[in-house]
Jmol script that loads the backbone (N, CA, C; Angstrom):
load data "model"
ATOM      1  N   UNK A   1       0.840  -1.171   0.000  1.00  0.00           N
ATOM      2  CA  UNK A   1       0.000   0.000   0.000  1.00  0.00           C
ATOM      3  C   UNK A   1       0.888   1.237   0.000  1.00  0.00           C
ATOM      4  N   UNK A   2       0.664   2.465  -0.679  1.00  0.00           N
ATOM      5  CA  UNK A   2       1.246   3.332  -1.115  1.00  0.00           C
ATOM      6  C   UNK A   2       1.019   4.217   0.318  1.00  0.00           C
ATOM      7  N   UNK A   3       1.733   5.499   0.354  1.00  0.00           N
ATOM      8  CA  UNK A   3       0.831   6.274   1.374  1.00  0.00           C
ATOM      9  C   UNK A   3       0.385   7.600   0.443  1.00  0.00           C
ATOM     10  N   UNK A   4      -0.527   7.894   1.613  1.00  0.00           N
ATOM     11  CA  UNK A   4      -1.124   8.960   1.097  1.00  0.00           C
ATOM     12  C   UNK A   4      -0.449  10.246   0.868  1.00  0.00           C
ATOM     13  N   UNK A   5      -0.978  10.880   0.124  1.00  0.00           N
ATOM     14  CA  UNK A   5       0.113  12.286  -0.451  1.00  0.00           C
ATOM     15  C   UNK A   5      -1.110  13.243  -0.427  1.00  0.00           C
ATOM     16  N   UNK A   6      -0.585  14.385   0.456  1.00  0.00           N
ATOM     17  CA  UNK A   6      -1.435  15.651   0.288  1.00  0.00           C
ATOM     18  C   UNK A   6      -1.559  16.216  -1.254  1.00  0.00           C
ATOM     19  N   UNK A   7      -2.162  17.265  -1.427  1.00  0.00           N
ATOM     20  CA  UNK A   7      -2.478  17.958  -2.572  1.00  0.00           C
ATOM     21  C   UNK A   7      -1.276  18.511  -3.236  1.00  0.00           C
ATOM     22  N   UNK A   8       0.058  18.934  -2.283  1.00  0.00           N
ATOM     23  CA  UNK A   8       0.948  20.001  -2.746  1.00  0.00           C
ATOM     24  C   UNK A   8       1.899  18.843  -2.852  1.00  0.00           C
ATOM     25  N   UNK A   9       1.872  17.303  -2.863  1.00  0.00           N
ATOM     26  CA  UNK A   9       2.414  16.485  -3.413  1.00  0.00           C
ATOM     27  C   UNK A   9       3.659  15.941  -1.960  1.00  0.00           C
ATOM     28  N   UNK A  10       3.361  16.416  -0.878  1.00  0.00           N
ATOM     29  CA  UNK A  10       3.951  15.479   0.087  1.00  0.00           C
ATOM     30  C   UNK A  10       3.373  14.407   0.889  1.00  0.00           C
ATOM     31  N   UNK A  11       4.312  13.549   1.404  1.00  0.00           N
ATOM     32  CA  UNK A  11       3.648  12.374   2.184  1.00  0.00           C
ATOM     33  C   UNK A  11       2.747  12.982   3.316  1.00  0.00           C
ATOM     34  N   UNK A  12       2.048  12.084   3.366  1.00  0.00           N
ATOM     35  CA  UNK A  12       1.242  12.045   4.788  1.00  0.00           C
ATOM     36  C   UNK A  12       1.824  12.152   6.024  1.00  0.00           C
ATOM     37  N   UNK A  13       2.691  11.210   5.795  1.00  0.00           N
ATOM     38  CA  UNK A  13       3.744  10.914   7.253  1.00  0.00           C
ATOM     39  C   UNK A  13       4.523  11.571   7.211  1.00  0.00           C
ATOM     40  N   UNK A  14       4.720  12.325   6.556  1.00  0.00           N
ATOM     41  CA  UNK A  14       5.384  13.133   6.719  1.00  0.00           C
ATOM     42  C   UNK A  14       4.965  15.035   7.404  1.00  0.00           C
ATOM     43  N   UNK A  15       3.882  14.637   7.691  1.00  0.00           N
ATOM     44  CA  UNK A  15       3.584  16.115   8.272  1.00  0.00           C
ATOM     45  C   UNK A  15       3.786  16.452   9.712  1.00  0.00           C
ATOM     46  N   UNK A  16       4.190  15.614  10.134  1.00  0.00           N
ATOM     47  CA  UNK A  16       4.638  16.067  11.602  1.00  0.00           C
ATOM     48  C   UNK A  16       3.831  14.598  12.787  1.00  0.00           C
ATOM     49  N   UNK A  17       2.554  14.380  12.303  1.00  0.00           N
ATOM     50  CA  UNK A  17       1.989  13.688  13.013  1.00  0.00           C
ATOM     51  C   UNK A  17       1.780  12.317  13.098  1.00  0.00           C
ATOM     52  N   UNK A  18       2.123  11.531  12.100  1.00  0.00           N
ATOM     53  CA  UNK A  18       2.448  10.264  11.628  1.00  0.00           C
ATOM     54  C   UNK A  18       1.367   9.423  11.173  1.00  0.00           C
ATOM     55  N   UNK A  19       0.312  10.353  11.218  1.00  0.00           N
ATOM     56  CA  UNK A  19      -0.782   9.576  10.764  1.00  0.00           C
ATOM     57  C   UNK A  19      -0.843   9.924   9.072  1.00  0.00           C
ATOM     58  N   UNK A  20      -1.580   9.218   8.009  1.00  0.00           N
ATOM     59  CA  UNK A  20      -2.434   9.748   7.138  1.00  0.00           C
ATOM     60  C   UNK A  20      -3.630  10.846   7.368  1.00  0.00           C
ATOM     61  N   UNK A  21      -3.978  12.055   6.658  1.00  0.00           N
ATOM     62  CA  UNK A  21      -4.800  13.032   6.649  1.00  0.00           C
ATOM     63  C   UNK A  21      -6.036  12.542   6.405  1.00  0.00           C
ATOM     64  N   UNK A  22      -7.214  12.494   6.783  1.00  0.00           N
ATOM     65  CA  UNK A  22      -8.325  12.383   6.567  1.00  0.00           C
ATOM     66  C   UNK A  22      -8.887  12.858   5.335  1.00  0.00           C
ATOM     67  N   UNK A  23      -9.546  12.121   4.359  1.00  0.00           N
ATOM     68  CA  UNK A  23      -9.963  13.001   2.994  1.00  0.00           C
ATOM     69  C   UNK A  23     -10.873  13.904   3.803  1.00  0.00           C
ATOM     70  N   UNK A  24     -10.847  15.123   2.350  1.00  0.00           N
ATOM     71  CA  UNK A  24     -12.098  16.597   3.206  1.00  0.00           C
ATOM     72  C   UNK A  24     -13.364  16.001   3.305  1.00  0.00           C
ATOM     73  N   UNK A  25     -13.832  16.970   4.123  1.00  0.00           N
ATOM     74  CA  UNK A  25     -15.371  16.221   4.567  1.00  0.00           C
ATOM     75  C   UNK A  25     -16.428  16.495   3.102  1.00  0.00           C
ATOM     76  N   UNK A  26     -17.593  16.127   2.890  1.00  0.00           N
ATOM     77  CA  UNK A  26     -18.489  16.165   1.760  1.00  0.00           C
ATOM     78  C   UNK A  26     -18.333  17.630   1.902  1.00  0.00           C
ATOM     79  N   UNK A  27     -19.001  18.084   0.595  1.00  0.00           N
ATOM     80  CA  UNK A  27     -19.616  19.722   0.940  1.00  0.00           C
ATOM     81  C   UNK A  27     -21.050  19.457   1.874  1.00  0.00           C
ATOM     82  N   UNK A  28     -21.503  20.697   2.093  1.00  0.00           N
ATOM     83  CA  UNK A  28     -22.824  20.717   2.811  1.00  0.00           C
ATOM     84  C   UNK A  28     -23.794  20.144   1.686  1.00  0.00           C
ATOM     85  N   UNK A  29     -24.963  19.985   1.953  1.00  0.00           N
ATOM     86  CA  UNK A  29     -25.893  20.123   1.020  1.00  0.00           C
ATOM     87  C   UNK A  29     -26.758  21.419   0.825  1.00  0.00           C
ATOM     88  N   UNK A  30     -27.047  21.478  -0.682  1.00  0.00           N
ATOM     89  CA  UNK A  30     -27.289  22.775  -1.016  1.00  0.00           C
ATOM     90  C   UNK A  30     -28.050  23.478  -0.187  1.00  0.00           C
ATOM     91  N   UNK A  31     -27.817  25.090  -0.783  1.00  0.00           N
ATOM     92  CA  UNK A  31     -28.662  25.953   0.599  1.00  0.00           C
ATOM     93  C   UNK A  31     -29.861  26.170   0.105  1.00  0.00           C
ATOM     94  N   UNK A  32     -30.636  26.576   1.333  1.00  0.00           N
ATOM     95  CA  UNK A  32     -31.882  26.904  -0.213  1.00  0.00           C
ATOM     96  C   UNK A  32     -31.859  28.674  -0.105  1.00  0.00           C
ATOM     97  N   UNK A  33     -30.859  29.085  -0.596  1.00  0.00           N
ATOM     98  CA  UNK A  33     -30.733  30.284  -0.866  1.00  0.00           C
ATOM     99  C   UNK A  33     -31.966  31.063  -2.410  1.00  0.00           C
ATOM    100  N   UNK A  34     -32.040  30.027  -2.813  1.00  0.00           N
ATOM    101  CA  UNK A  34     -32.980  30.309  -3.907  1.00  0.00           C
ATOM    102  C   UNK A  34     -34.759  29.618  -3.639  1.00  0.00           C
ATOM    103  N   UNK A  35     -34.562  29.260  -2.789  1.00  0.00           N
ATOM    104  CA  UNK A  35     -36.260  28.415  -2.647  1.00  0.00           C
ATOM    105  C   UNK A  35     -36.846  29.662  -2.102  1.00  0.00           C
ATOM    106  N   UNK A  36     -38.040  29.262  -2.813  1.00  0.00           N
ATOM    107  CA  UNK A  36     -39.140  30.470  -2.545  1.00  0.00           C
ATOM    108  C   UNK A  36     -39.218  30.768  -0.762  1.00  0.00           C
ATOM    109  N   UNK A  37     -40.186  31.231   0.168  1.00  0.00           N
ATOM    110  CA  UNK A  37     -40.573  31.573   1.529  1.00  0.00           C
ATOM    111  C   UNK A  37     -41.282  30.597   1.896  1.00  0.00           C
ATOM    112  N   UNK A  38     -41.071  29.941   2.490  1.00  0.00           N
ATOM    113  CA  UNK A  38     -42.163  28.641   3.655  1.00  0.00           C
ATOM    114  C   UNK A  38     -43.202  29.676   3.220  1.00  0.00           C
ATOM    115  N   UNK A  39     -43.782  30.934   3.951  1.00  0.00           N
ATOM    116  CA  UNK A  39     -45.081  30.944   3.910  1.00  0.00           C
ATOM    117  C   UNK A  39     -45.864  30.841   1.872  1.00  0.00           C
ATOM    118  N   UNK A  40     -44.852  31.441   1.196  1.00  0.00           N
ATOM    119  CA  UNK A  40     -45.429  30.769  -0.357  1.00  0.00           C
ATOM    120  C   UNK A  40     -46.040  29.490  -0.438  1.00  0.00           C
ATOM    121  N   UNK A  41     -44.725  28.639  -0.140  1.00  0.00           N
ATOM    122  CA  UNK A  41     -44.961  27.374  -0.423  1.00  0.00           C
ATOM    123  C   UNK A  41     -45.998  27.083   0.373  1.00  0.00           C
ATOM    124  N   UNK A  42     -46.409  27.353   1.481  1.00  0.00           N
ATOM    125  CA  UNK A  42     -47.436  26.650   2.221  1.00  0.00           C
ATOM    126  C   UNK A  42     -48.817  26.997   1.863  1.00  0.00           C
ATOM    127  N   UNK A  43     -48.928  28.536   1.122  1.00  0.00           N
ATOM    128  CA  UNK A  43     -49.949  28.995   0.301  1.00  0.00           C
ATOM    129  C   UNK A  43     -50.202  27.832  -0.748  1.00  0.00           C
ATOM    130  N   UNK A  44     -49.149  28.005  -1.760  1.00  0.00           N
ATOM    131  CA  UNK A  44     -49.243  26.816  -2.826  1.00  0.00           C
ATOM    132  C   UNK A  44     -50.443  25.523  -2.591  1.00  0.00           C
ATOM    133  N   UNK A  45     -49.053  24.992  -1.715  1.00  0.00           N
ATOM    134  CA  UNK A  45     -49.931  23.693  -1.363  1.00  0.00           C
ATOM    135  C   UNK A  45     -51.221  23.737  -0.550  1.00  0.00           C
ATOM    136  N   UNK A  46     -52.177  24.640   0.154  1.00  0.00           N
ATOM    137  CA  UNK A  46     -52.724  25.131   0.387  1.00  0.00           C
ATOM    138  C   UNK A  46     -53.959  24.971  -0.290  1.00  0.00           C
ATOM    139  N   UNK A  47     -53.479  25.848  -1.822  1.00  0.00           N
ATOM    140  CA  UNK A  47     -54.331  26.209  -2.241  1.00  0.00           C
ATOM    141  C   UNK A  47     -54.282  24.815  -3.886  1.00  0.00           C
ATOM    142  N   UNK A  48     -53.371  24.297  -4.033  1.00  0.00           N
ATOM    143  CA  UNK A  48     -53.310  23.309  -4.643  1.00  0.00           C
ATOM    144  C   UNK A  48     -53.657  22.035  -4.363  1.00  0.00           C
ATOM    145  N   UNK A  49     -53.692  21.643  -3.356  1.00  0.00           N
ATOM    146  CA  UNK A  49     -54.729  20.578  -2.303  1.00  0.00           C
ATOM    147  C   UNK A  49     -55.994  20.195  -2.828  1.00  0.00           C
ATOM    148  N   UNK A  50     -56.606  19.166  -3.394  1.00  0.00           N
ATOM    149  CA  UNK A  50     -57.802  18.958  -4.248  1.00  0.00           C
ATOM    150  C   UNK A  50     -58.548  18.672  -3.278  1.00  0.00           C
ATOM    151  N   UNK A  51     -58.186  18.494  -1.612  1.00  0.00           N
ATOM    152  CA  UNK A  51     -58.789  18.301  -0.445  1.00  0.00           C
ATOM    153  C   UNK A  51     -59.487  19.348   0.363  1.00  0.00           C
ATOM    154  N   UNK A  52     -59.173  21.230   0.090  1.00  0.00           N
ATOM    155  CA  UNK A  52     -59.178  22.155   0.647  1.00  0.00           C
ATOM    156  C   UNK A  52     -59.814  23.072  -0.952  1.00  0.00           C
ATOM    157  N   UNK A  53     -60.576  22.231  -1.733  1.00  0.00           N
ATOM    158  CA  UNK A  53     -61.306  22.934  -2.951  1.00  0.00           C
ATOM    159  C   UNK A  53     -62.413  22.976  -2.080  1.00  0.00           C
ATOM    160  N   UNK A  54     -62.868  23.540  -1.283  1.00  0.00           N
ATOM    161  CA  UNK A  54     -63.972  23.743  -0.265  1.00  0.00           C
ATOM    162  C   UNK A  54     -64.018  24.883   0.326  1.00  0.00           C
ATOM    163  N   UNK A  55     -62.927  25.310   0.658  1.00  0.00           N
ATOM    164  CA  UNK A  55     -62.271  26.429   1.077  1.00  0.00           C
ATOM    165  C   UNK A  55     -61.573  27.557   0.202  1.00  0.00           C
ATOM    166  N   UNK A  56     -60.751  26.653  -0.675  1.00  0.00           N
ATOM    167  CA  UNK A  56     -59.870  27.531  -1.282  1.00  0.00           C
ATOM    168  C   UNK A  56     -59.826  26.266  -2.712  1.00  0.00           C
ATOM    169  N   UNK A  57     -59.472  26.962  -3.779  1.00  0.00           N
ATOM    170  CA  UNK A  57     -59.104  26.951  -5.228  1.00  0.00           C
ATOM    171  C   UNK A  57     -58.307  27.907  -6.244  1.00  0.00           C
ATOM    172  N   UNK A  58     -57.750  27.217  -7.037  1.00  0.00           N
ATOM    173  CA  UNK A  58     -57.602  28.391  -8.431  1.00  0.00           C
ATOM    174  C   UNK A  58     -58.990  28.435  -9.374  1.00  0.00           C
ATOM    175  N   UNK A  59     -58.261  29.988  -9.717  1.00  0.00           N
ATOM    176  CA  UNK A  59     -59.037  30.301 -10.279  1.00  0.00           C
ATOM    177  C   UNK A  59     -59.116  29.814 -12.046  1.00  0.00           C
ATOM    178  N   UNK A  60     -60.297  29.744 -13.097  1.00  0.00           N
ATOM    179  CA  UNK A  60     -60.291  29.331 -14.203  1.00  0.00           C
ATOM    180  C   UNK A  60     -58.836  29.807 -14.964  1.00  0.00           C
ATOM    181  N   UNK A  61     -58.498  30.617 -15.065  1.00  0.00           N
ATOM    182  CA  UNK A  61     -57.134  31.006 -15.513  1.00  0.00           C
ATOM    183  C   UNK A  61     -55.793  30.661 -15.074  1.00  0.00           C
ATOM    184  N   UNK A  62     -56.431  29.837 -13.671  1.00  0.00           N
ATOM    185  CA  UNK A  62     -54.651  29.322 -12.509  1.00  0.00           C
ATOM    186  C   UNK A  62     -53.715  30.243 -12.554  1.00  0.00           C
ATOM    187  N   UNK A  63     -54.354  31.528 -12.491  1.00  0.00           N
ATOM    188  CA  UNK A  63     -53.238  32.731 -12.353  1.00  0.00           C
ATOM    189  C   UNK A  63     -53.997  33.715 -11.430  1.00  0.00           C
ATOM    190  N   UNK A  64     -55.042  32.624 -10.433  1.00  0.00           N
ATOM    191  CA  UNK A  64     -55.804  33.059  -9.225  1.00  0.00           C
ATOM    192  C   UNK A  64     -55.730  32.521  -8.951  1.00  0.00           C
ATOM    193  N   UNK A  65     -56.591  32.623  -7.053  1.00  0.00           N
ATOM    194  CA  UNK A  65     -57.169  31.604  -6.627  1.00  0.00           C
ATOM    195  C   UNK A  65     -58.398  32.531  -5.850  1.00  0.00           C
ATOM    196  N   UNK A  66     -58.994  31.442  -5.575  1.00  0.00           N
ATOM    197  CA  UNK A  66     -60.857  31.760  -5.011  1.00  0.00           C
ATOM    198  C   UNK A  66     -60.294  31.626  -3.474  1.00  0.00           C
ATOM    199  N   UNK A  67     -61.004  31.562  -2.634  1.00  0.00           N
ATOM    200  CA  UNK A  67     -61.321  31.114  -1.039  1.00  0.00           C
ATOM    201  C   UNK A  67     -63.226  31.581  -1.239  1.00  0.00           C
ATOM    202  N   UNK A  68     -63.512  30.972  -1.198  1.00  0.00           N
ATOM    203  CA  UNK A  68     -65.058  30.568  -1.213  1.00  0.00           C
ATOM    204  C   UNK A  68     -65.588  31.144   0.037  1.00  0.00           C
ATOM    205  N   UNK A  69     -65.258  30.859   1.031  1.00  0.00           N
ATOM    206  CA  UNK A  69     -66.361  31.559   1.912  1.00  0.00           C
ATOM    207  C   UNK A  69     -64.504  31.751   2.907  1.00  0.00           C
ATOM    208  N   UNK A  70     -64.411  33.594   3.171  1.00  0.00           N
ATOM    209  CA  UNK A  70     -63.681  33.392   3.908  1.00  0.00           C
ATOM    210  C   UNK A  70     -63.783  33.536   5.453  1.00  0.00           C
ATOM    211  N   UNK A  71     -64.876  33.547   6.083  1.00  0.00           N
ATOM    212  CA  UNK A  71     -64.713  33.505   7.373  1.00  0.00           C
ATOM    213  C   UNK A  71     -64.521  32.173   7.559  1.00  0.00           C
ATOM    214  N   UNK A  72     -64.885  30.695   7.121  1.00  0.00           N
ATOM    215  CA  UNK A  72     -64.584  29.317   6.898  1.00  0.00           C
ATOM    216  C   UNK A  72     -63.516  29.167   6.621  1.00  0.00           C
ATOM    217  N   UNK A  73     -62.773  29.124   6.304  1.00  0.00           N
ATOM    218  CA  UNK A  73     -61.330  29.573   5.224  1.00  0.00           C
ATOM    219  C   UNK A  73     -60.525  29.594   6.767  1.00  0.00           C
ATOM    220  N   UNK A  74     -60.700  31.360   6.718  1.00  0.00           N
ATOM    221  CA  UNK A  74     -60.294  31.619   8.226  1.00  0.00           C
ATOM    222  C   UNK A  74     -60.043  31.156   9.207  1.00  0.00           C
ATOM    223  N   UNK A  75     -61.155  30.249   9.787  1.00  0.00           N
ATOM    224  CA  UNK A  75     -61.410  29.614  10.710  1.00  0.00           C
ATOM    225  C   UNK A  75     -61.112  28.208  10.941  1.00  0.00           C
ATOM    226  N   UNK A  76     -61.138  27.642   9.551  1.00  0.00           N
ATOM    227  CA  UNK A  76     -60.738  26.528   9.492  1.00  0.00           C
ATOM    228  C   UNK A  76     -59.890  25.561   8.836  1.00  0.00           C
ATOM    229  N   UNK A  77     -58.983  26.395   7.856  1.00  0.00           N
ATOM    230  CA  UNK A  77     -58.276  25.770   7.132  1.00  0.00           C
ATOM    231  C   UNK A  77     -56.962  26.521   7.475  1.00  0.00           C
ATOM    232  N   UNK A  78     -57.107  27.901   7.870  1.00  0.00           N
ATOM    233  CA  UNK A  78     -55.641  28.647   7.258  1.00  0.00           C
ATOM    234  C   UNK A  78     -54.890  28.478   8.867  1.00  0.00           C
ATOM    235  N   UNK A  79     -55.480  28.156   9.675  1.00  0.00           N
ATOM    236  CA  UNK A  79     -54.566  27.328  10.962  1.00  0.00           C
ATOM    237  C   UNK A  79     -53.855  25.955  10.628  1.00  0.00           C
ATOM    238  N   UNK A  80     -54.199  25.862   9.977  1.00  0.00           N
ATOM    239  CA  UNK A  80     -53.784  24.655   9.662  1.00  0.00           C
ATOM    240  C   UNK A  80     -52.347  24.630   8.799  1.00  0.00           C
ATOM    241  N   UNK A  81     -52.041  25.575   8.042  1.00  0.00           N
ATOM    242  CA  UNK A  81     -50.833  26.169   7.187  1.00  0.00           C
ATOM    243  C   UNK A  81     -50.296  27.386   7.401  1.00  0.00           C
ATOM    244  N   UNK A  82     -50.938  27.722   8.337  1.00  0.00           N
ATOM    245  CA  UNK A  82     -50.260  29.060   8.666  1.00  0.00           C
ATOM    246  C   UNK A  82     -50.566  29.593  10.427  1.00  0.00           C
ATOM    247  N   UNK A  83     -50.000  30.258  10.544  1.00  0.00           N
ATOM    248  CA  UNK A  83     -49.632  30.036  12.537  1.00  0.00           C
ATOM    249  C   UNK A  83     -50.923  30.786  13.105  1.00  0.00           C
ATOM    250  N   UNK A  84     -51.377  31.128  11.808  1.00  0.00           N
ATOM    251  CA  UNK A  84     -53.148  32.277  12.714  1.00  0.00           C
ATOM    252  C   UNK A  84     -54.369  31.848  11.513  1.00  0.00           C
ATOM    253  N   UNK A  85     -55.153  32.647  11.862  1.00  0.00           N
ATOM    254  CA  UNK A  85     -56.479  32.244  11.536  1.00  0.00           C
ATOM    255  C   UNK A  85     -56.933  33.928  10.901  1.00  0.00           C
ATOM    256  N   UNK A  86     -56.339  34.804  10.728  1.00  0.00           N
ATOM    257  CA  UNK A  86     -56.022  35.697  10.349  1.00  0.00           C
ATOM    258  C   UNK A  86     -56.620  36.444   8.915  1.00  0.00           C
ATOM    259  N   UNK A  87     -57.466  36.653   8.544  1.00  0.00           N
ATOM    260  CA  UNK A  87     -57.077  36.719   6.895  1.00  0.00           C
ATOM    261  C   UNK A  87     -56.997  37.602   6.524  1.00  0.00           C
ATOM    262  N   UNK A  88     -57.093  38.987   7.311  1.00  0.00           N
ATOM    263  CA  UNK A  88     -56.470  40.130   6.585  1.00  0.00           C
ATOM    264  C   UNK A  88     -54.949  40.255   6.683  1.00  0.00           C
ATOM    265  N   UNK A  89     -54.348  39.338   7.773  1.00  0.00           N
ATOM    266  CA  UNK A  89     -53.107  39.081   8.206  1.00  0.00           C
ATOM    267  C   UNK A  89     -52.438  38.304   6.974  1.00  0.00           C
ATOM    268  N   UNK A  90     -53.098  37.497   6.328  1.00  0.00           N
ATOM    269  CA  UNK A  90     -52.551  36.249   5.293  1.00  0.00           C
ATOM    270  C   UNK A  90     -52.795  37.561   3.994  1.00  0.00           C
ATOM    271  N   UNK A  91     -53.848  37.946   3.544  1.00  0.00           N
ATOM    272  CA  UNK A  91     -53.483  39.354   2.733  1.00  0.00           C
ATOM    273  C   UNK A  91     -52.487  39.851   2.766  1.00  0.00           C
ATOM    274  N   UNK A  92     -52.251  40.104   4.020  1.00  0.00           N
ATOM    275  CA  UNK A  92     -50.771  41.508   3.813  1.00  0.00           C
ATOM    276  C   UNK A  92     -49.745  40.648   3.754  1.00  0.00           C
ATOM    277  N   UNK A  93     -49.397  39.298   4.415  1.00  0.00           N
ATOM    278  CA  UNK A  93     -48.366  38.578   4.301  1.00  0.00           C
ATOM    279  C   UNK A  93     -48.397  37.947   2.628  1.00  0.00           C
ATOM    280  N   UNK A  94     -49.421  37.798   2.097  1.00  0.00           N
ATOM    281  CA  UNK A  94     -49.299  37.821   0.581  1.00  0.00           C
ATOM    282  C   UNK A  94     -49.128  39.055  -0.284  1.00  0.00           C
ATOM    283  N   UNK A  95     -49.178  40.166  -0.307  1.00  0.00           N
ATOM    284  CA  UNK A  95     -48.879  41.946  -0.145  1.00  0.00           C
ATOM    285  C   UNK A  95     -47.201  41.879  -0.419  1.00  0.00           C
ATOM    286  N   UNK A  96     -46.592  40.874   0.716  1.00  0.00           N
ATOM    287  CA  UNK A  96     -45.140  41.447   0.635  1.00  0.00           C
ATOM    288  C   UNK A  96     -44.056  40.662   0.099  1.00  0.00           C
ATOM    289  N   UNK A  97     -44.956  39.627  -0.724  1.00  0.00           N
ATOM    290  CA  UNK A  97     -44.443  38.678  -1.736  1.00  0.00           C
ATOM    291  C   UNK A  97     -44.764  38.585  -3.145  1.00  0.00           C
ATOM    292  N   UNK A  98     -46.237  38.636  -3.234  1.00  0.00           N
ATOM    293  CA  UNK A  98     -46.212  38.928  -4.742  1.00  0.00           C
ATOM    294  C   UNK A  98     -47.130  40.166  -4.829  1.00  0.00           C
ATOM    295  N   UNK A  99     -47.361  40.682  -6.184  1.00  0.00           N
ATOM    296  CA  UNK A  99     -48.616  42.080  -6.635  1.00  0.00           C
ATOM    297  C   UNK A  99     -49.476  40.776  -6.549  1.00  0.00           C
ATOM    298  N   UNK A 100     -50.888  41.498  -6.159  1.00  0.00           N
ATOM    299  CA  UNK A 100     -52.137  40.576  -6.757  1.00  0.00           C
ATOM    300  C   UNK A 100     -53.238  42.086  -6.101  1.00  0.00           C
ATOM    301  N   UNK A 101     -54.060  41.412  -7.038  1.00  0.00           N
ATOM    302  CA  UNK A 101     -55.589  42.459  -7.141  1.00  0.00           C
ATOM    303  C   UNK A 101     -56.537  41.166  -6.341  1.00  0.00           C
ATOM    304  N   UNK A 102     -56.875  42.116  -5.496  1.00  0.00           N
ATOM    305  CA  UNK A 102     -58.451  41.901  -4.609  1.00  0.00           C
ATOM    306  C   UNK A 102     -59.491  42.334  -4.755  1.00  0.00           C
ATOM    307  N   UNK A 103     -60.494  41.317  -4.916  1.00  0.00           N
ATOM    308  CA  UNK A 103     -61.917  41.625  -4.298  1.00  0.00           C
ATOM    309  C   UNK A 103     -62.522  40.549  -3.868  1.00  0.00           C
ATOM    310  N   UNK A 104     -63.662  41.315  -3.724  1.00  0.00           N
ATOM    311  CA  UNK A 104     -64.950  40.519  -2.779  1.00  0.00           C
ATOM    312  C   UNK A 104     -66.005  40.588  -3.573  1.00  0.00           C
ATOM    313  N   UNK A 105     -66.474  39.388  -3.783  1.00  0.00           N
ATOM    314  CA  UNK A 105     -68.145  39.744  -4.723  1.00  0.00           C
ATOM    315  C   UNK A 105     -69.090  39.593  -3.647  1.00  0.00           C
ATOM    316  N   UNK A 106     -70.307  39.445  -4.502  1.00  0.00           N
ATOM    317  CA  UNK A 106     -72.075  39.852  -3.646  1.00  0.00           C
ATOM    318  C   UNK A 106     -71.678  38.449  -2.922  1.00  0.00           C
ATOM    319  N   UNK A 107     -71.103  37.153  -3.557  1.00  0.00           N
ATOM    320  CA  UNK A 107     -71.876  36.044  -2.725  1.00  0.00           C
ATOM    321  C   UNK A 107     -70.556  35.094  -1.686  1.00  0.00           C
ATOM    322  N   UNK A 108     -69.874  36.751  -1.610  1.00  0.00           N
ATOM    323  CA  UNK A 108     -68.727  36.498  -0.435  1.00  0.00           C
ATOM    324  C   UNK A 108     -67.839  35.392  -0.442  1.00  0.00           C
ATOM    325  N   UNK A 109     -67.348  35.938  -1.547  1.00  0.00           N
ATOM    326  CA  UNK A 109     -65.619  34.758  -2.014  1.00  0.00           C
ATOM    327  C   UNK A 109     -64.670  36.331  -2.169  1.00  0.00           C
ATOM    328  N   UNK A 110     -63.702  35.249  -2.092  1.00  0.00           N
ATOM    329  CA  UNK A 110     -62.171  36.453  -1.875  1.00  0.00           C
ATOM    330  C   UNK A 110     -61.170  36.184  -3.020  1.00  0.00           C
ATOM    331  N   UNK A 111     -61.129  36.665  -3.810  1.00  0.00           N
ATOM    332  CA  UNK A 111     -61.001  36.385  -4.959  1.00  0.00           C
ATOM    333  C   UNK A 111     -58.989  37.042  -5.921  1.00  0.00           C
ATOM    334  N   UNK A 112     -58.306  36.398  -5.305  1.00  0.00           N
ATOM    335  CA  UNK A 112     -56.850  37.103  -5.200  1.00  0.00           C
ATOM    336  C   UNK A 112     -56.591  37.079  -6.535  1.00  0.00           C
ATOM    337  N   UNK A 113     -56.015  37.921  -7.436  1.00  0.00           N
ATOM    338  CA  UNK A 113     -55.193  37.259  -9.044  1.00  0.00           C
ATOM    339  C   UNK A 113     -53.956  37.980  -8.628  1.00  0.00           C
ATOM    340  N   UNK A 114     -53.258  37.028  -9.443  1.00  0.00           N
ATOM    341  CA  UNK A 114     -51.642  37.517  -9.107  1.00  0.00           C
ATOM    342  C   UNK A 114     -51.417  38.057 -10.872  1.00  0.00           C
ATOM    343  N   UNK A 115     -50.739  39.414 -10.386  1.00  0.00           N
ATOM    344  CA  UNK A 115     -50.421  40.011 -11.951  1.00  0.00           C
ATOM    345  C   UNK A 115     -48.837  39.544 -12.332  1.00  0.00           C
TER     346      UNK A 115
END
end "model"
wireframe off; spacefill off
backbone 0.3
color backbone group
């Protein structure tokens, strides 16, 4: 068996300590320096959930989404993905991530499009 040789081409045993050097450790695994915000993603899936089309949906264009009745919504789904029950709170926390246009129609759905 040969010995090991550092990078700059000397022995191992030769560095003072008599052992062989340990190869470098892995790198880390990637950062998520580029992944969207937990609270996005938890919107997403949220609102992509074919289980929570009761509450919440996209809209015909999928460049919305509905919430159907939001005091229900409110009360009962958005605790569930998000730390409050809040929904003018989940508005503004959607406000400081993407543009989107709001309203409210006569038969009280909340109706977000993202531009």
């Amino acid at each position: 068996m040969e010995p090991r040789t550092h990078r700059n081409g000397t022995d191992a045993a030769s560095d003072g300590a008599g052992e062989a050097v340990p190869p470098p450790a892995p790198p880390p695994p990637m950062s998520s320096v580029n992944a969207p915000p937990p609270f996005l993603v938890k919107t997403y899936d949220m609102v992509d959930d074919a289980a929570t089309d009761k509450f919440v949906s996209w809209g015909a264009a999928n460049n919305s989404f509905v919430v159907w009745n939001p005091p229900e919504f409110a009360r009962d789904l958005l605790p569930k993905y998000i730390k409050h029950n809040n929904l003018f709170s989940f508005v503004r926390q959607l406000n400081t991530y993407v543009l989107f246009t709001c309203s409210v129609s006569f038969n009280f759905k909340l109706v977000l499009k993202m531009l």
